[in-house]
C-alpha positions as CSV (number, residue, x, y, z in Angstrom):
1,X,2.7,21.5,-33.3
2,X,6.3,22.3,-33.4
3,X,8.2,21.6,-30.0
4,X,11.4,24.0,-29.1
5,X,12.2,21.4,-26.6
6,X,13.5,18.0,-26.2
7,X,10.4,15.7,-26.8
8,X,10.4,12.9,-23.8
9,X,8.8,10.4,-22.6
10,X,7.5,10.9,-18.8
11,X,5.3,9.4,-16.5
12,X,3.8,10.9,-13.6
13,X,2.6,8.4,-11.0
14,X,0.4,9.6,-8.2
15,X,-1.0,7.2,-5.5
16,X,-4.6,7.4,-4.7
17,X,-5.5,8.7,-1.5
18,X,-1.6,7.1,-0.2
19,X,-2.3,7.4,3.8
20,X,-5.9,6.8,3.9
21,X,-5.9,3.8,1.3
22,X,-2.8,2.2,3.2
23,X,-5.2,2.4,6.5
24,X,-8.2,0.9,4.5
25,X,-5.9,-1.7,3.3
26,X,-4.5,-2.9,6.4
27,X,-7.7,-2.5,8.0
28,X,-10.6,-4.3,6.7
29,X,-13.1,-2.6,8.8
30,X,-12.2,0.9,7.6
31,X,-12.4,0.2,3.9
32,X,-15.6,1.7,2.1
33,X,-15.9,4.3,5.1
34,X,-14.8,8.0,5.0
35,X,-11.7,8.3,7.2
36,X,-9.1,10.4,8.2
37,X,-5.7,10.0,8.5
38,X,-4.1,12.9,11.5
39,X,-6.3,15.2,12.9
40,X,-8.1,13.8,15.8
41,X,-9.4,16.4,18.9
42,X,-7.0,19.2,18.1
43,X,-5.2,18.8,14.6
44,X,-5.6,18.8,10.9
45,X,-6.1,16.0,8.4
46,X,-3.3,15.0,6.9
47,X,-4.8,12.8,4.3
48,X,-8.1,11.6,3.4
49,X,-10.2,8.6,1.8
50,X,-12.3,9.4,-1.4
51,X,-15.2,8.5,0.8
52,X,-14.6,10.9,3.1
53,X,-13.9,13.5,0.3
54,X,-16.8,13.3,-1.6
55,X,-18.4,15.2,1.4
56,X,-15.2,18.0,1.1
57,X,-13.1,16.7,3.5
58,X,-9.2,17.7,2.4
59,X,-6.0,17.4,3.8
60,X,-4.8,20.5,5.8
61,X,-8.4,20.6,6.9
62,X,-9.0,21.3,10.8
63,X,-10.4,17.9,12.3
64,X,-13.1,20.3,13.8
65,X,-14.2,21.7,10.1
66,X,-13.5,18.1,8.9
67,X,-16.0,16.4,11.4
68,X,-18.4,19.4,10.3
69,X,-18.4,18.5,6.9
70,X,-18.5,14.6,7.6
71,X,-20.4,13.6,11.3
72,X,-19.3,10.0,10.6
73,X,-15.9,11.2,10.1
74,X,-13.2,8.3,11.2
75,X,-9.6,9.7,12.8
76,X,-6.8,7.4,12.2
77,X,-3.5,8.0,13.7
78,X,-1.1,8.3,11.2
79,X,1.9,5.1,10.5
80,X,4.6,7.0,8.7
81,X,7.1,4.1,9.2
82,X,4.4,2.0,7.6
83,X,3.7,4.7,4.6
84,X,7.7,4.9,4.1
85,X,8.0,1.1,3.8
86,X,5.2,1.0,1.1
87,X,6.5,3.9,-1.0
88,X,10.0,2.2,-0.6
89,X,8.4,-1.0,-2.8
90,X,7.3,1.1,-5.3
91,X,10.4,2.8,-5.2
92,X,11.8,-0.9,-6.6
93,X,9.1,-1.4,-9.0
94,X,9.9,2.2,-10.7
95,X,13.6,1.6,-10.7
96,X,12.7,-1.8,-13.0
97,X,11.8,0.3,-16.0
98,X,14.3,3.5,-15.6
99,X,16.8,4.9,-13.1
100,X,15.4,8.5,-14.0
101,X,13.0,9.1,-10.8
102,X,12.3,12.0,-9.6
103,X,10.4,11.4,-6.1
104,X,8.2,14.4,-5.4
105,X,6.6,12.3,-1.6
106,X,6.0,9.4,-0.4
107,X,3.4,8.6,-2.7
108,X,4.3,10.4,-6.3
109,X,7.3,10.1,-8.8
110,X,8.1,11.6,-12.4
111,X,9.9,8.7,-14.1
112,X,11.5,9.5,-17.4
113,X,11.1,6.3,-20.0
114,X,12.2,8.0,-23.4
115,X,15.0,5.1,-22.8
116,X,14.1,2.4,-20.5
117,X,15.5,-0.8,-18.7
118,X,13.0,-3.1,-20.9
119,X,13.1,-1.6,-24.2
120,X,9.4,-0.7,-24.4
121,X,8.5,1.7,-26.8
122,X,5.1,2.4,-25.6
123,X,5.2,5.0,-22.2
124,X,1.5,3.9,-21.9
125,X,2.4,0.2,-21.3
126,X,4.9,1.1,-18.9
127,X,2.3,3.3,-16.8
128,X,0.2,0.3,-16.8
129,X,2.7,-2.3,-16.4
130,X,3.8,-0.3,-13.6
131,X,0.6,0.1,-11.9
132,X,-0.4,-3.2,-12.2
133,X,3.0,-4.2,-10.2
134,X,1.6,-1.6,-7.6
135,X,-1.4,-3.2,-7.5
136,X,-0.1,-6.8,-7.4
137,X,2.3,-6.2,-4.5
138,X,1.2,-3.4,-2.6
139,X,-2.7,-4.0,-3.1
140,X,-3.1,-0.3,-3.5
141,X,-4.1,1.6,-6.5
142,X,-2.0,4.3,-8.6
143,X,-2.8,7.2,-11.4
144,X,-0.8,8.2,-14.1
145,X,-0.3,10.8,-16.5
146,X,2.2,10.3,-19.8
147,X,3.2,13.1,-21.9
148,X,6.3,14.8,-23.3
149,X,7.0,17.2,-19.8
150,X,7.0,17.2,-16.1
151,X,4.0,19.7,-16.4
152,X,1.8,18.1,-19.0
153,X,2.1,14.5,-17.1
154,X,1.3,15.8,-13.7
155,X,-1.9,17.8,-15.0
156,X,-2.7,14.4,-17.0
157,X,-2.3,12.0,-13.7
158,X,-5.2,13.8,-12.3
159,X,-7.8,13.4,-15.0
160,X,-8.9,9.9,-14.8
161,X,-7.9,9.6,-11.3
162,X,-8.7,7.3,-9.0
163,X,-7.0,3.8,-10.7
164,X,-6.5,5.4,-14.0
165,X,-4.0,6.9,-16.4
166,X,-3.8,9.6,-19.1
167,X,-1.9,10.5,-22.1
168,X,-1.4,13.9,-23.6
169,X,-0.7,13.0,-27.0
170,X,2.2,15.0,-28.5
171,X,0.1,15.7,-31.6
172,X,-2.7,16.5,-29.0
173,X,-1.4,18.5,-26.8
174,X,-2.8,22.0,-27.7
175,X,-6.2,21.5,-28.1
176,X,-6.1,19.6,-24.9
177,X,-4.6,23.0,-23.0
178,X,-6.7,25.4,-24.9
179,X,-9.9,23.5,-23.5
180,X,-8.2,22.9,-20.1
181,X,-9.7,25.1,-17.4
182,X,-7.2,27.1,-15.8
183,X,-7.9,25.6,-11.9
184,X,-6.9,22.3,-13.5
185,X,-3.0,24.2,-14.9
186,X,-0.5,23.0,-12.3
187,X,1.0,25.9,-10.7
188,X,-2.2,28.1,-10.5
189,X,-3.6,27.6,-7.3
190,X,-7.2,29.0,-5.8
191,X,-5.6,32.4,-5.1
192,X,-4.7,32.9,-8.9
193,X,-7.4,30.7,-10.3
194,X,-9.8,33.8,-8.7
195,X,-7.7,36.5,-9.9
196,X,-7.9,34.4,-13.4
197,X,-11.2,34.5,-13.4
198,X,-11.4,38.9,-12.6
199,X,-9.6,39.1,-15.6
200,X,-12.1,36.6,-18.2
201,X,-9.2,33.9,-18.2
202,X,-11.3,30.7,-17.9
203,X,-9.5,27.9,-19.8
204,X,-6.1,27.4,-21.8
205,X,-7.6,29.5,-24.8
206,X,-8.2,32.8,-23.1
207,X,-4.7,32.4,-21.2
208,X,-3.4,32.1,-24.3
209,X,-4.6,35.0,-25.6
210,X,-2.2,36.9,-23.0
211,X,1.2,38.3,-24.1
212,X,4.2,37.6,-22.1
213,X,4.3,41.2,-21.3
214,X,0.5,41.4,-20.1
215,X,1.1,37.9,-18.0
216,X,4.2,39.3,-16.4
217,X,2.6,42.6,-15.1
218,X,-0.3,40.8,-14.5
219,X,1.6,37.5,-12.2
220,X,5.5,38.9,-11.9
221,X,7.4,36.4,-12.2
222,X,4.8,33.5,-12.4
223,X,3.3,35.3,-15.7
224,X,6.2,33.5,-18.0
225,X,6.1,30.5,-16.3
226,X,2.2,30.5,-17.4
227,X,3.3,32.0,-21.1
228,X,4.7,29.2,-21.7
229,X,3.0,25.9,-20.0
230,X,-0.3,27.5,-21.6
231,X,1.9,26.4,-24.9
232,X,3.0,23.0,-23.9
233,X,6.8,24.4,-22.7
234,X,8.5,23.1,-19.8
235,X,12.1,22.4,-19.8
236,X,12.4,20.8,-16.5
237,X,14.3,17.2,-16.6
238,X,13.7,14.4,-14.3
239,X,16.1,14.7,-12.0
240,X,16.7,11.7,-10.3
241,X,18.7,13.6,-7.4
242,X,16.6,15.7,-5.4
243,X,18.4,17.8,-2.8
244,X,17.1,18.0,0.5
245,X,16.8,21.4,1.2
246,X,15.3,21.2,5.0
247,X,14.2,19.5,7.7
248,X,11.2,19.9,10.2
249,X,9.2,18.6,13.3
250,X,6.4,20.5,14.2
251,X,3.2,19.6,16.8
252,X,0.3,20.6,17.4
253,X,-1.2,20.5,20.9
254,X,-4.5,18.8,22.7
255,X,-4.5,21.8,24.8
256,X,-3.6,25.2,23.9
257,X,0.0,26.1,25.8
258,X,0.4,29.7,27.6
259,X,2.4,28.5,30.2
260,X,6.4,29.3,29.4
261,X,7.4,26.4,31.0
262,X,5.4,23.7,28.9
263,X,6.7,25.6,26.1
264,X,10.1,25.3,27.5
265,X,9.0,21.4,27.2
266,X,7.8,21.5,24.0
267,X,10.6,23.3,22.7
268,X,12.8,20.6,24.5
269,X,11.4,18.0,22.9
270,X,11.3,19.1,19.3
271,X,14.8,19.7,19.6
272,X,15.5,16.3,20.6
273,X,13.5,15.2,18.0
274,X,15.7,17.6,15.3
275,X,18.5,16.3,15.9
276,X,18.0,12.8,15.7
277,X,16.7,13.2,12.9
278,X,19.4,14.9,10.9
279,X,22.5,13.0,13.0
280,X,20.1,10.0,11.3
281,X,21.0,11.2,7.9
282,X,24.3,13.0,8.8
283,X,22.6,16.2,8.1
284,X,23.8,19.3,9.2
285,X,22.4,23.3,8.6
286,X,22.8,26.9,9.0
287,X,19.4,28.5,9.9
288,X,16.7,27.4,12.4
289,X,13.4,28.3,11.9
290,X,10.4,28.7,15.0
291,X,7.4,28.3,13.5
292,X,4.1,29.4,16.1
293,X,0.7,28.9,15.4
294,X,-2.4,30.6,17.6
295,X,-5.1,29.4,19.1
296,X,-7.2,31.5,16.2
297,X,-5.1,30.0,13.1
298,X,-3.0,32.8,12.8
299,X,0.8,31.5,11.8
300,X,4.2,33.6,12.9
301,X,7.7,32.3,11.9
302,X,11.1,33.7,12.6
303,X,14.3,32.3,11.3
304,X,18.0,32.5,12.4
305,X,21.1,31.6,9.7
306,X,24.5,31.2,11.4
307,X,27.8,31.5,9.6
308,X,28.9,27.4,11.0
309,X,26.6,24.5,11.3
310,X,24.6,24.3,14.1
311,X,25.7,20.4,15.7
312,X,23.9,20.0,19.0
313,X,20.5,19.3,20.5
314,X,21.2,22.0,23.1
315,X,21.6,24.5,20.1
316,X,18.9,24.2,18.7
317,X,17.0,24.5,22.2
318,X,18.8,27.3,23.2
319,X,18.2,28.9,19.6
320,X,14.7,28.1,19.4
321,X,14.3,30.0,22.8
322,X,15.8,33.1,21.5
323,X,13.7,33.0,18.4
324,X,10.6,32.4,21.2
325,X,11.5,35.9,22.8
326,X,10.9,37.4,19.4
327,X,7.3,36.3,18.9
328,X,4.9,39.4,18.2
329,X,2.0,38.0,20.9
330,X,1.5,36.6,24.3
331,X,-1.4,34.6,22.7
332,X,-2.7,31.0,23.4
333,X,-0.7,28.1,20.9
334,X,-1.8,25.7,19.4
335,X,1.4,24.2,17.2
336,X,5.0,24.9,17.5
337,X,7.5,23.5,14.8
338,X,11.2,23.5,14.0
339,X,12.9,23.4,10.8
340,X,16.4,23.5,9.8
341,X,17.1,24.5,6.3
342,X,20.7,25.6,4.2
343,X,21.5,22.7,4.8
344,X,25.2,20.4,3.9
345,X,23.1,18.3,1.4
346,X,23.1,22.1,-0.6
347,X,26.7,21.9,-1.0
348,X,27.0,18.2,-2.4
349,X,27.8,18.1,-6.3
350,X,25.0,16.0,-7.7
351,X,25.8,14.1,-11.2
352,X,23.2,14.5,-13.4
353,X,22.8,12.8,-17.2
354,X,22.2,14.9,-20.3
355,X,20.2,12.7,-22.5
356,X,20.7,12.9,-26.1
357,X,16.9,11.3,-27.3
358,X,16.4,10.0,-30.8
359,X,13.1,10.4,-31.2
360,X,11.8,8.4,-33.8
361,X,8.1,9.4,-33.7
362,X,4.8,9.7,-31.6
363,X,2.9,6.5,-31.7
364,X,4.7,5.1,-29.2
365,X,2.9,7.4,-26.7
């Protein structure tokens, strides 16, 4: 297969089940049992343990759905101090083999190795040398995926997951996507996969078959992006540099609020919240976003950009307000958030490092 881009070395590392496994961890008594990290009475999962989805339990779930699906269902609050510390370690450990990391969360990183801090030619020795470290210090388990793009290592990290690690061979790499089913492509998501499916696209090989033309009116915009994945291209670099583009608090409510003065609270408080927050981080933004959702699931979001940076907690309350007055029912809620996005972190020049990669050859995959 000839490659009209850059061949590198990457590693995609994905922790397994981050939230939930850190809860097992610290917990004896949880581990081997399905739990729940979030959710509780009124809110939804925000991560769960592979017991607990081997009965279809997901993140983003309802707690009610969740508890459905799983009677013996376990809610733990979640410890974000506690998951930032953790992710912070193996933050360090990455950092030992390459300054190139790309943090996606709290719990998965591209790292590009074509030239790393220890010499190592192999990018499957690092991956395991690297989750071995995890492992040692941490006591949790990671995946990984190794290939010669973003895209191919993040669709290889969640083959062999959990505690394992794949590599896309370069010489392997298009029979692996013409026999990859196209729910399994990074990028297509249920939505698409369905529409995939109208249309007899099953796996790599029938995507494939698709012109750029056909895949365009078919998916707009999306259509070239799966042109050329569906070949093995993707030009992205690790970018070590990740600008923040917004920032958000959002609750969701034991009881359903109708009352304007508890939202008046509510609104108060998230606020409050915002702004320490960004004065935290010496953040500062344009345009506010209210985000509502109902009592029956149904989401409504208005947004407001200003030509200065809003600066104050009583801004954003008195903004948030005004965006309130512009919601399109006088319905129960069950979540309100804040975000604040266009953001000063936009504006700041980021240094990023062409690399110039001699590479020699492909066994060292």
């Amino acid at each position: 297969m000839d490659f009209p881009f850059p061949i590198r070395k990457i590693i995609h590392v994905d922790m397994d089940a981050f939230y939930a496994s850190v809860e097992q961890h610290d917990n004896p008594a949880l581990r081997g049992k399905a739990i729940a990290v979030g959710g509780g009475h009124r809110g939804v999962v925000s991560a769960a343990s592979y017991e607990a989805r081997k009965f279809g339990v997901r993140s983003a779930m309802p707690s009610k759905t969740a508890k459905e699906k799983c009677p013996h269902l376990i809610f733990v609050p979640p410890r974000f101090a506690r998951y930032k510390e953790i992710s912070r370690k193996i933050r360090e450990i990455f950092h030992e083999y390459t300054d190139l990391v790309e943090p996606l969360s709290l719990d998965e990183a591209y790292l590009d190795v074509t030239e790393n801090k220890k010499n190592i030619e192999s990018a499957n020795q690092i991956a395991r040398e690297i989750r071995q470290k995890i492992f040692e210090q941490t006591g949790l388990t990671a995946s990984a995926g190794i290939s010669v793009n973003k895209f191919l290592a993040k669709v290889a990290s969640d083959i062999n997951k959990p505690n394992g690690q794949k590599t896309i061979h370069p010489d392997r790499i298009e029979d692996f996507l013409e026999e990859l089913p196209v729910e399994k492509f990074y990028g297509v998501g249920k939505v698409t996969a369905n529409k995939m499916f109208t249309l007899g696209i099953f796996k790599g090989s029938d995507l494939k078959k698709k012109s750029l033309d056909e895949l365009v009116k078919l998916f707009g915009k999306s259509g070239a992006y799966y042109y050329n994945v569906v070949r093995g291209i993707h030009t992205s670099e690790v970018k070590p540099h990740r600008i923040q583009k917004s920032v958000a608090v959002e609750r969701t409510f034991f009881e359903d609020l109708l009352d304007e003065q508890q939202i008046d609270e509510k609104l108060n408080s998230l606020s409050a919240e915002l702004h320490q927050r960004l004065q935290k981080n010496n953040i500062l933004g344009r345009s506010l976003t209210l985000k509502i959702k109902y009592k029956d699931f149904s989401l409504f979001t208005r947004s407001i950009t200003k030509e200065k940076y809003f600066s104050s907690e009583e801004e954003y309350f008195k903004t948030s307000k005004e965006l309130w007055k512009l919601r399109p029912f006088d319905k129960p809620v069950r979540l309100l958030g804040l975000s604040l996005s266009h953001l000063n972190t936009e504006e700041k020049k980021q240094v990023s490092v062409q690399l110039k990669i001699p590479f020699k050859e492909f066994e060292s995959y």
